[in-house]
N, C-alpha and C positions, 0 to 999 in steps of 0.2 A: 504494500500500500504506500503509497507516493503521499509525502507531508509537505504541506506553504504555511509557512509560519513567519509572523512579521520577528521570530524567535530564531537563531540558528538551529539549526537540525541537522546530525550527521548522517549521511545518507549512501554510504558505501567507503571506498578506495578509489585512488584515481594514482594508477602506475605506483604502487606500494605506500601512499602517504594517506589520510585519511580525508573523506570527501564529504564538504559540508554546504549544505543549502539555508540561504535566507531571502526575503519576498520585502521588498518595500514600496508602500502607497506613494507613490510621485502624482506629481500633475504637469504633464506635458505643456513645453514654449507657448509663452501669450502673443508670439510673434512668427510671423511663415519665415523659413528660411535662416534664421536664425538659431542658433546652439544652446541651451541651458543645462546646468547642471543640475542632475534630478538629485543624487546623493553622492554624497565621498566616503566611501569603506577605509574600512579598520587597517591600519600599518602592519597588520601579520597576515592578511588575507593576500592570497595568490589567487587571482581569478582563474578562471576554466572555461566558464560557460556565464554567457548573459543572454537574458531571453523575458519576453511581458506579455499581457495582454489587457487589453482594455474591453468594456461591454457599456452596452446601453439597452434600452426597450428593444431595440431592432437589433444590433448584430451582437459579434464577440469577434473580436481582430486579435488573433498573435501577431506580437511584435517582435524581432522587428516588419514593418508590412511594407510592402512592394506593389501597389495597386496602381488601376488603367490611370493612363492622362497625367502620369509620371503623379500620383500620390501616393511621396513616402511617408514613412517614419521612422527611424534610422535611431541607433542605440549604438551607444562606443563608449569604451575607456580609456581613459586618459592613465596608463602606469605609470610615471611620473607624479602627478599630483593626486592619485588616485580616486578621480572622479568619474561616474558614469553621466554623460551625456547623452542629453538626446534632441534629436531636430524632425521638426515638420515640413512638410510642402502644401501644406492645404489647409486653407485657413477653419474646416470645418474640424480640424483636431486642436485648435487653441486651449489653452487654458483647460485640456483634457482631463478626468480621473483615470490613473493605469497604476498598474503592479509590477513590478519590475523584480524580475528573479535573478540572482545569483547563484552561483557553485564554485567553489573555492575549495583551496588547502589551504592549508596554516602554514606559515614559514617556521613557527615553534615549534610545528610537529615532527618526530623523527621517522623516520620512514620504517613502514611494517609489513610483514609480510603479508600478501594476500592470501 
């Protein structure tokens, strides 16, 4: 059974190190075209995997999404400053509610056997 917790969750191994999942409520750029910084993770996290999705009355979009008439929504990390950004192209995701998941290792963690 698959856990989203706005809580860490360890949720397997990833190549002998320990593999951890955590979910945070963002709200997507008030501006098209434009970059905002949804959240900045913890100085031990090694990312793996980023991945969201947002819902309303009518759909549910995983993010990141690639839809017609060139509307995106695009998700990246900055390693360096360690922040997850994200950017829109259409003004109808402004100021959106979305989830945004992570999966990581720990830099503190030693490596275990699988």
């Amino acid at each position: 059974m698959e856990t989203y917790s706005t809580e860490e969750q360890r949720i397997g191994t990833w190549f002998g190190r320990p593999l951890y999942r955590k979910c945070y409520e963002v709200v997507l750029p008030s501006a098209v075209n434009t970059s905002k910084v949804l959240f900045t993770y913890d100085e031990n996290m090694n990312p793996k995997m980023l991945k969201g999705w947002m819902a309303n009355d009518i759909y549910v979009i995983q993010l990141p999404y690639f839809g017609y008439d060139k509307n995106i929504i695009s998700l990246f990390g900055r390693t360096a400053t360690r922040e997850i950004v994200g950017v829109i192209t259409y003004d109808g995701w402004k100021n959106y509610p979305a989830v945004v998941v992570i999966e990581y290792t720990k830099t503190t963690d030693p490596e275990v056997s699988a």
